[in-house]
C-alpha positions as CSV (number, residue, x, y, z in Angstrom):
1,X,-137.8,184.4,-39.9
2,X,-139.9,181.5,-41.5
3,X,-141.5,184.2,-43.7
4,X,-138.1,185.3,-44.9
5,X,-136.7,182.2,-45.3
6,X,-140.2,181.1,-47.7
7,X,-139.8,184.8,-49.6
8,X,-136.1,183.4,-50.1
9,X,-137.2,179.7,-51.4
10,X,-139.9,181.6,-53.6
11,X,-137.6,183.9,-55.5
12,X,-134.7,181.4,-56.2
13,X,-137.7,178.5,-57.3
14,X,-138.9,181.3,-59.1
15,X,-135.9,182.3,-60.9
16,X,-135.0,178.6,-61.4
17,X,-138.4,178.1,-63.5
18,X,-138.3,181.1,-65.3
19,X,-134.4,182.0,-66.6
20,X,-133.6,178.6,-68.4
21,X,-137.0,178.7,-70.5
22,X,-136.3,182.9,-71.1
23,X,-133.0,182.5,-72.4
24,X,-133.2,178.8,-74.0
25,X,-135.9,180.7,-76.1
26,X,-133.4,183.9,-77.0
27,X,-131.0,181.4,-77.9
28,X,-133.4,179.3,-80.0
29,X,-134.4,182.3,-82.0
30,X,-130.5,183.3,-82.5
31,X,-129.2,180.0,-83.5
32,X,-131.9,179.3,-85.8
33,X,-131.2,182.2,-88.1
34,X,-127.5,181.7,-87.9
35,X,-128.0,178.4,-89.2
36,X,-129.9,179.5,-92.0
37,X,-127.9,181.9,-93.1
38,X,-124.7,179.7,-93.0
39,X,-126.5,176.2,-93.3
40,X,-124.1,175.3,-90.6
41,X,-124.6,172.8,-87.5
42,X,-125.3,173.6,-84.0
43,X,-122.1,172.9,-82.6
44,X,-120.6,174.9,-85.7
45,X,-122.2,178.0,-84.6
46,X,-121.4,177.4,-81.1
47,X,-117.8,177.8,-82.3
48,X,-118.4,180.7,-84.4
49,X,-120.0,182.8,-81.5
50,X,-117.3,182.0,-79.4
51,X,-114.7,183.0,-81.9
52,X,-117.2,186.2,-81.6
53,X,-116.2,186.2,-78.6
54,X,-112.9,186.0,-78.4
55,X,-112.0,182.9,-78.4
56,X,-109.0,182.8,-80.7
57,X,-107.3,178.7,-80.8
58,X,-108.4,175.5,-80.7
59,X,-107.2,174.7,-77.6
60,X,-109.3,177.4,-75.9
61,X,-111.9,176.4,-78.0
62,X,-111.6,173.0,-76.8
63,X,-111.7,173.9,-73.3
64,X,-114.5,176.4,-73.5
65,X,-116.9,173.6,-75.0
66,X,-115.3,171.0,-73.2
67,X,-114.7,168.7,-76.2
68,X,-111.3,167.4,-77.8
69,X,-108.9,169.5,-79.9
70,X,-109.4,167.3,-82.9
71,X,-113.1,167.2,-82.9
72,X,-112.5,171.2,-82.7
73,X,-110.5,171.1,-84.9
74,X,-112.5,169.2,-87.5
75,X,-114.9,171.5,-87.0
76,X,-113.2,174.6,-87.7
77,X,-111.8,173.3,-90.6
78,X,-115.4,173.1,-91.8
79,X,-115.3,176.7,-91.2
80,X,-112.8,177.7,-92.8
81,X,-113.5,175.7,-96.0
82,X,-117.1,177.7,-95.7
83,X,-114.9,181.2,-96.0
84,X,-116.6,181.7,-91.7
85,X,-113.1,181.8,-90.5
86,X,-109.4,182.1,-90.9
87,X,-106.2,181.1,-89.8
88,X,-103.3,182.9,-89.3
89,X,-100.0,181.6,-87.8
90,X,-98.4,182.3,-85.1
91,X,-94.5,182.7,-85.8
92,X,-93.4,181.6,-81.9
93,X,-95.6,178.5,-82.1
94,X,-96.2,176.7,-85.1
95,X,-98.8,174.3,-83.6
96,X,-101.4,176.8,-82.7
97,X,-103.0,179.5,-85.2
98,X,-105.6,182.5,-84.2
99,X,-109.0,181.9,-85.6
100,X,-110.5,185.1,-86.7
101,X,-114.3,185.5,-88.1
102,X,-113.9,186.7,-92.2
103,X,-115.6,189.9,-93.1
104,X,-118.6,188.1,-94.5
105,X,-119.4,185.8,-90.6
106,X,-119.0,188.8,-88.8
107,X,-121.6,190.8,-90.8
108,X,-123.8,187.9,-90.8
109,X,-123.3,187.1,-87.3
110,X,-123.4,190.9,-86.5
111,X,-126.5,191.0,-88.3
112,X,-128.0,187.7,-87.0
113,X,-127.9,189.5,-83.3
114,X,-129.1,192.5,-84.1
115,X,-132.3,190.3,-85.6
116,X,-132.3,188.8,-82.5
117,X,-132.4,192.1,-80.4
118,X,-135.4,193.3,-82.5
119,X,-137.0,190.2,-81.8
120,X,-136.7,190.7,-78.2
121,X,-137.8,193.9,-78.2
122,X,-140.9,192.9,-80.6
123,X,-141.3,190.1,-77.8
124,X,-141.1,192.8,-74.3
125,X,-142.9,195.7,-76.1
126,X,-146.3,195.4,-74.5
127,X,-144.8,195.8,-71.3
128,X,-145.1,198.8,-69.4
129,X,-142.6,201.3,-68.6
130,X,-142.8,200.4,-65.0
131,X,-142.3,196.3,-65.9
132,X,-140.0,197.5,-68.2
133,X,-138.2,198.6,-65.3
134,X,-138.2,195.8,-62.8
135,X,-137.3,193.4,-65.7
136,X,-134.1,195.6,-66.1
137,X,-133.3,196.0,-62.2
138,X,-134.4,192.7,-61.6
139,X,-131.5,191.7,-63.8
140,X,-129.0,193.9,-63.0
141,X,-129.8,192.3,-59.3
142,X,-128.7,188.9,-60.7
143,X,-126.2,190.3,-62.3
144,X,-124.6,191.4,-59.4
145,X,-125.2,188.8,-57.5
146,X,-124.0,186.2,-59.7
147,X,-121.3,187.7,-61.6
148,X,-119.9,190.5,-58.8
């Protein structure tokens, strides 16, 4: 039982030390070209991708990054000066408006992850097929696990 119990420290120390640095890196890469293209801040694109996302007021916004509505606010109004986003109104509430991505974030944005996928694959591509494999049931393991 010891053994299993030390396999079972292993993999979770292991997983600990290894997915932060992994995806801090993706992220690195993606942010860093969306903030080129845009010449936008950090927190700016943070809003933008979640907008991506789906998330379509400031108070949801607000609550996603855990922040106030007015600094959200302040910041999508950056946005929207920079032709990123739009708002449109909502007829049965007057307070709140849907944020939407304009045409041009989306293709950049769009784009910017796509760059970021052929950056990954650039990154995995000396893998074999057979680590190529474990990576990919590996995480759909977590995935499962974490996320049933």
């Amino acid at each position: 039982m010891s053994s299993s119990n030390d396999l079972l420290f292993q993999t979770v120390d292991q997983v600990i030390n290894t997915l932060p640095g992994v995806w801090d890196r993706i992220r690195s890469n993606l942010r860093a070209d969306a903030i080129s293209n845009f010449g936008i801040t950090l927190d700016q694109f943070h809003i933008l991708r979640h907008i991506r996302k789906g998330c379509t007021s400031v108070a949801v916004l607000a609550e996603k990054k855990q922040i106030s509505r007015p600094a959200v606010s302040q910041a999508v109004e950056v946005l929207v000066r920079k032709g990123l986003v739009t708002r449109q109104a909502n007829p049965a509430d007057r307070r709140s408006a849907r944020l939407e991505l304009t045409p041009y974030a989306r293709e950049v944005m769009d784009a910017n992850f796509e760059k970021n996928l052929l950056w990954m694959k650039d990154k995995m591509k000396g893998l074999t097929p057979d680590e190529l494999d474990q990576v990919r049931q590996a995480m759909e393991i977590l995935r499962k696990t974490f996320n049933p």
